[in-house]
C-alpha positions as CSV (number, residue, x, y, z in Angstrom):
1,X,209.6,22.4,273.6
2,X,207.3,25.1,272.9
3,X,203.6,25.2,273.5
4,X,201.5,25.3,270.6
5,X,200.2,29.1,270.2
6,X,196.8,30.0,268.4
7,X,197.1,32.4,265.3
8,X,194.7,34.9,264.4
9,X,193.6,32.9,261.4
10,X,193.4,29.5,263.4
11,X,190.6,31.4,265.8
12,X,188.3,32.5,262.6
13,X,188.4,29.2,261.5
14,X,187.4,28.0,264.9
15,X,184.9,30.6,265.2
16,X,183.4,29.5,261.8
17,X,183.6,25.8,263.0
18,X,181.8,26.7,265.8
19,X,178.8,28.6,264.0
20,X,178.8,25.3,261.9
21,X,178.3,23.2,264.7
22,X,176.2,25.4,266.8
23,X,173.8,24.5,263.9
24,X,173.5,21.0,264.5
25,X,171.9,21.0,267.6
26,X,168.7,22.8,266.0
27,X,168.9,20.4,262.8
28,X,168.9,17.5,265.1
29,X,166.0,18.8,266.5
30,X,164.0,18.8,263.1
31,X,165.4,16.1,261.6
32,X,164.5,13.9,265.0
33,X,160.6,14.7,264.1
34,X,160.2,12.4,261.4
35,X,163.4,10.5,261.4
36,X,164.9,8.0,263.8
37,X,168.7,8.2,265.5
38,X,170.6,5.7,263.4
39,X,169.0,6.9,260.2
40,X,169.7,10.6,261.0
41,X,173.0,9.9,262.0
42,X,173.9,7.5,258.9
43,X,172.6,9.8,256.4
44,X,174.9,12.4,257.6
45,X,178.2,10.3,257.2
46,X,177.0,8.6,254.0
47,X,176.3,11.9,252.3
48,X,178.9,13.6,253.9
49,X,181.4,11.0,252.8
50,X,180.1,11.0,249.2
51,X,181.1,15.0,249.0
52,X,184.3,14.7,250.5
53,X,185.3,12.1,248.1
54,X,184.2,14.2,245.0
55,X,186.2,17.2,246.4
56,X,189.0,14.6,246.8
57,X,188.4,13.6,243.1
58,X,188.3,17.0,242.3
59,X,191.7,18.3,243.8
60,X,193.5,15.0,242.4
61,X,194.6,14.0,246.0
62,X,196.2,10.6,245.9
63,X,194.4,7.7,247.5
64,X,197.0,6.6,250.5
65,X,198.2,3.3,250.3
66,X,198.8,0.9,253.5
67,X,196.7,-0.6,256.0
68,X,197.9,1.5,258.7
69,X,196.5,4.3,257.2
70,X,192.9,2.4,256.5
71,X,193.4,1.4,260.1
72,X,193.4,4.9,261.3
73,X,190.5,6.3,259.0
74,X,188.3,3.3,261.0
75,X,189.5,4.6,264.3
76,X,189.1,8.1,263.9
77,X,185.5,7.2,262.1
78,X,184.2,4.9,264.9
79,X,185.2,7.6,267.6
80,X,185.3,10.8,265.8
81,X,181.8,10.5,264.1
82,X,180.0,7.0,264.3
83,X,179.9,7.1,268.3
84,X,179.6,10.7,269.1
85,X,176.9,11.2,266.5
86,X,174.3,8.8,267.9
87,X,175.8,9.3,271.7
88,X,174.2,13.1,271.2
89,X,171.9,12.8,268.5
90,X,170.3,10.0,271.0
91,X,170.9,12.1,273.6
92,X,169.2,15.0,272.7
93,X,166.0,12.5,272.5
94,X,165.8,12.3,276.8
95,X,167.5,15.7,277.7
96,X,166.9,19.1,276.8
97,X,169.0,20.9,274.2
98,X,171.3,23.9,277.3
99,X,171.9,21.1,279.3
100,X,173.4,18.5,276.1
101,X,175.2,22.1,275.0
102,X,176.9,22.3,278.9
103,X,177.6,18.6,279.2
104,X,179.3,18.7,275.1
105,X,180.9,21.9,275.9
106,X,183.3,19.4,278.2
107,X,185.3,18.3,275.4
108,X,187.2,21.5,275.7
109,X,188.3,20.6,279.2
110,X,188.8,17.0,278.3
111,X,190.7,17.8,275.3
112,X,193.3,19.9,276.6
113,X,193.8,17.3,279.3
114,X,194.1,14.6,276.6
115,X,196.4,16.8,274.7
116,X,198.6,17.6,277.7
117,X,199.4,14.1,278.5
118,X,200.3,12.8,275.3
119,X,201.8,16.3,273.4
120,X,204.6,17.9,275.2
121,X,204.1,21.0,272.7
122,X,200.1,21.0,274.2
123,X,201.0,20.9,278.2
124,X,198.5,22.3,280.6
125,X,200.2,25.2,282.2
126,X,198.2,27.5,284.8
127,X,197.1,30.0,282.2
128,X,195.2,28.0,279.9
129,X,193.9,25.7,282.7
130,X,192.2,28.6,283.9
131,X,190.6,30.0,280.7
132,X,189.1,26.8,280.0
133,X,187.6,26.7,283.5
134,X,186.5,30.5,282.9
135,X,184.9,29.7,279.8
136,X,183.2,26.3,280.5
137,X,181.4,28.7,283.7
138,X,180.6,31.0,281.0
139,X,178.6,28.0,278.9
140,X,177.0,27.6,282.3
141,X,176.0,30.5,283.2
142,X,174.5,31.1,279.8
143,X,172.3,27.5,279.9
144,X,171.8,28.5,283.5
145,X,172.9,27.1,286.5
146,X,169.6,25.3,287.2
147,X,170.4,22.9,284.4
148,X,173.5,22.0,285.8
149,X,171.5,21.6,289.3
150,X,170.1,19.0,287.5
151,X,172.3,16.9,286.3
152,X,171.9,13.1,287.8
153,X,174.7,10.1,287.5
154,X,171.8,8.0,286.4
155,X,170.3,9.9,283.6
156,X,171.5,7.8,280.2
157,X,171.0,10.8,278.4
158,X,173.3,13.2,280.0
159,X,176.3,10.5,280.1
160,X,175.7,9.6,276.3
161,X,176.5,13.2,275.9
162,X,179.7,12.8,278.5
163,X,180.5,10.0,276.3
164,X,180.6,11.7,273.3
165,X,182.6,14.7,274.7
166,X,185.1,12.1,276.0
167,X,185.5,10.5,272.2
168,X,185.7,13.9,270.6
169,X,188.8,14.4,273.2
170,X,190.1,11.3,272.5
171,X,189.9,11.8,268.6
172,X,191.9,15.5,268.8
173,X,194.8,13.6,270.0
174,X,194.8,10.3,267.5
175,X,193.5,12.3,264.6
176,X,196.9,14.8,265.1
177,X,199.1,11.8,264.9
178,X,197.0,10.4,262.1
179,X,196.4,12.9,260.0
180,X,199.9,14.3,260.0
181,X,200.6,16.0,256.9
182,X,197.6,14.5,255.2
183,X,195.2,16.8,253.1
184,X,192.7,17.1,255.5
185,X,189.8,16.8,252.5
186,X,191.8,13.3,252.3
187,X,191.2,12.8,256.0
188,X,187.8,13.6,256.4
189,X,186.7,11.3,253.4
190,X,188.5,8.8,255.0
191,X,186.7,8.6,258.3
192,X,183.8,9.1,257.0
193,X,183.4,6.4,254.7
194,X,184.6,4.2,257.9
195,X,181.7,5.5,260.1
196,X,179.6,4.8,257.2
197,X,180.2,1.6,256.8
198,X,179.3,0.8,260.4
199,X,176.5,3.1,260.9
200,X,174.8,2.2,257.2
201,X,174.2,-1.1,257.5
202,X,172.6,-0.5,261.4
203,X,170.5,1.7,260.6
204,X,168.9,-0.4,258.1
205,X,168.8,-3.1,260.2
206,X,167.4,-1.4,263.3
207,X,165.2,1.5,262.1
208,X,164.2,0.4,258.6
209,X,164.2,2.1,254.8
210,X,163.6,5.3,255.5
211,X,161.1,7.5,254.5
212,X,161.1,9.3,251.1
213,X,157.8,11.7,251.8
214,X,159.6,13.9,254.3
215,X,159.0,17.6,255.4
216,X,161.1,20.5,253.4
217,X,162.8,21.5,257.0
218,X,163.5,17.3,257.6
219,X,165.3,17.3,254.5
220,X,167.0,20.9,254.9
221,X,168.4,19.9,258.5
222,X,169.7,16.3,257.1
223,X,171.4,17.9,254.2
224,X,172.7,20.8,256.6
225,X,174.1,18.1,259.2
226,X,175.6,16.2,255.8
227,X,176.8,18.8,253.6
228,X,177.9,21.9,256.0
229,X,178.1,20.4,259.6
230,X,179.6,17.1,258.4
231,X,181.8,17.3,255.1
232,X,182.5,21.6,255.3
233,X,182.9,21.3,258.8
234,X,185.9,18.4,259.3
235,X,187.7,20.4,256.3
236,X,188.0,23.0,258.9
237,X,188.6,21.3,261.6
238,X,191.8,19.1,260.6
239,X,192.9,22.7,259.0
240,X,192.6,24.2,262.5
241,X,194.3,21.1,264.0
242,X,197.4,20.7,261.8
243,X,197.5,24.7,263.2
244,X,197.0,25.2,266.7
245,X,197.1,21.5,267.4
246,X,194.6,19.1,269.3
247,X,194.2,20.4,272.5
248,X,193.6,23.9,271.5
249,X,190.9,23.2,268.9
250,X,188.6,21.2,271.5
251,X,187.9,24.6,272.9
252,X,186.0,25.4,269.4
253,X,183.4,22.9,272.0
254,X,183.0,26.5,274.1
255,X,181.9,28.6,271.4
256,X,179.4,25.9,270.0
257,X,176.9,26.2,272.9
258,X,176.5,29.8,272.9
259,X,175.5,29.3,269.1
260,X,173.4,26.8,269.4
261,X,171.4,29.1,272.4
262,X,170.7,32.2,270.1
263,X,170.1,30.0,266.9
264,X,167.3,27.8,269.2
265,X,166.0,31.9,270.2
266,X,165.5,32.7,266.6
267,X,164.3,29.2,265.0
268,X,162.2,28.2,267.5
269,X,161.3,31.3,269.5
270,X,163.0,30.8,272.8
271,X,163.6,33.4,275.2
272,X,167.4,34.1,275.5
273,X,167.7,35.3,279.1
274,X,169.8,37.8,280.7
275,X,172.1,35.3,282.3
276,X,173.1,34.6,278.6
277,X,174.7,37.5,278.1
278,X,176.7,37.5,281.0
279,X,177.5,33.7,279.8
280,X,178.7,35.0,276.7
281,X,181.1,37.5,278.6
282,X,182.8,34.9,280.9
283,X,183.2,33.2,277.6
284,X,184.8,35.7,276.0
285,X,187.6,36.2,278.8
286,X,187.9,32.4,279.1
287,X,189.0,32.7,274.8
288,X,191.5,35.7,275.6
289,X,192.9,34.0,278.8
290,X,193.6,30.9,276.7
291,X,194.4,33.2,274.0
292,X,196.9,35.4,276.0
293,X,198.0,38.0,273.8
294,X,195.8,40.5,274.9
295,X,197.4,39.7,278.3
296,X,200.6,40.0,277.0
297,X,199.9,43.6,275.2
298,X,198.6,44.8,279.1
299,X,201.8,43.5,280.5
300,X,203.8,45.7,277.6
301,X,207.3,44.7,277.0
302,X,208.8,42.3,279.5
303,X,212.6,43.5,280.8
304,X,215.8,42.3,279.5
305,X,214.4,41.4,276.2
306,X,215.8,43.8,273.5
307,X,213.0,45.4,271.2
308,X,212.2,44.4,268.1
309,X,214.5,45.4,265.3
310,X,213.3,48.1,263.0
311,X,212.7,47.0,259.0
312,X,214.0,49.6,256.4
């Protein structure tokens, strides 16, 4: 069977996905200043759920009917949003933001692996194996290697953020076989509303009401995490997926770090270091190894294969 290419269109979305997501590391930040972990995390899928349900409303998309599909909406909600949500917004509260960004960034290599074993269409051949490895260093070089010095086996922080990689790779797969010619505004309501109903009712419980007299950038970042990195980001992403399939969109994961790095320079003044740009480049070769049609066009034609028939 043939592997599952990436089209032209199916990397801008991912690169939009990505400057969606790099986002949410810095709105995190703010919101975490007067806002606890549950209550930041259940006011993005409550409000995020709420707009994808008016934009199914909108678009008359039938409700689906069956428990299996229910069933699946509360999977792909528990590990797609509910548990990686707190895992790195809880996280980000005991490690600092390059090293969360390098230890995330290992849903791409998690995902493809995931992807491989259960896809046939997704395998792990020598080529992409090697452009994910190529682009993961690049992520590392950017943070610097120093952060990855530090990483320890015993640090909670750092293997919530391991965790959460592992359920975003582990949601790619299920959400393709899921989702399968669904709407994806339909699918993202869906397992939204599931998270929501788990992660509501705890935060409630655990944190409290929370509080109405907030700061303008508190409420900014929760409505950006909601509205743009929550309900306008999974609209993307199960476009992208139904596209180039689950495996190749966990490496959106290796664009989101570099984002998050020069959006963290501008919002809050941080030096970007040299070592970021050469980050950036390994990046960039990891994308057009994966990619390989740039490799293709240096190889030219390949013999015994006719050329393309002329139109007119």
């Amino acid at each position: 069977m043939q592997q599952t290419t990436i089209s032209a269109r199916a990397w801008l979305l991912m690169l939009a996905l990505a400057l969606i997501w790099g986002g949410s590391f810095p709105s995190n930040r703010l919101a975490l200043v007067e806002v606890g972990v549950l209550t930041t995390v259940a006011f993005r899928l409550l409000v995020g759920a709420l707009l994808m349900w008016g934009v199914v409303w909108l678009r008359g998309i039938a409700l689906p009917r069956g428990a299996r599909i229910w069933a699946g909406f509360a999977l792909l909600g528990l590990l797609g949003n509910a548990l990686p949500f707190t895992l790195i917004v809880w996280g980000q509260t005991r490690i600092d933001s390059g090293l969360a960004a390098v230890l995330n960034a290992a849903t791409a290599i998690l995902g493809v692996a995931v992807a491989a074993a259960v896809f046939r269409d997704e395998r792990l051949g020598l080529r992409r194996g090697l452009g994910v490895l190529l682009g993961f260093a690049g992520i590392a070089v950017a943070i610097g290697i120093g952060a990855l010095a530090r990483f320890d086996p015993g640090s909670a922080g750092q293997l919530a953020i391991l965790g959460a990689a592992l359920s975003y790779a582990l949601t790619g797969a299920f959400g393709r076989v899921l989702t399968r010619d669904m709407p994806p505004e339909l699918a993202s309501a869906g397992m939204l509303s599931a998270a929501s109903v788990v992660m509501v009712p705890a935060a409630l419980v655990l944190e409290g009401l929370p509080p109405l007299q907030l700061a303008p950038a508190t409420w900014g970042a929760l409505f950006y995490l909601s509205a743009i990195a929550t309900a306008g980001a999974y609209v993307i992403y199960y476009r992208v997926m139904q596209m180039a399939g689950a495996g190749n969109l966990s490496l959106v994961t290796l664009l989101v770090a570099p984002v998050a790095i020069v959006l963290g320079a501008v919002m809050f003044h941080e030096t970007l270091p040299p070592r970021a740009y050469l980050g950036f480049a390994l990046l960039a070769s990891g994308l057009i190894v994966i990619d390989g049609r740039a490799l293709a066009r240096l190889r030219g034609p390949q013999k015994g294969r006719d050329p393309p028939a002329r139109r007119g």
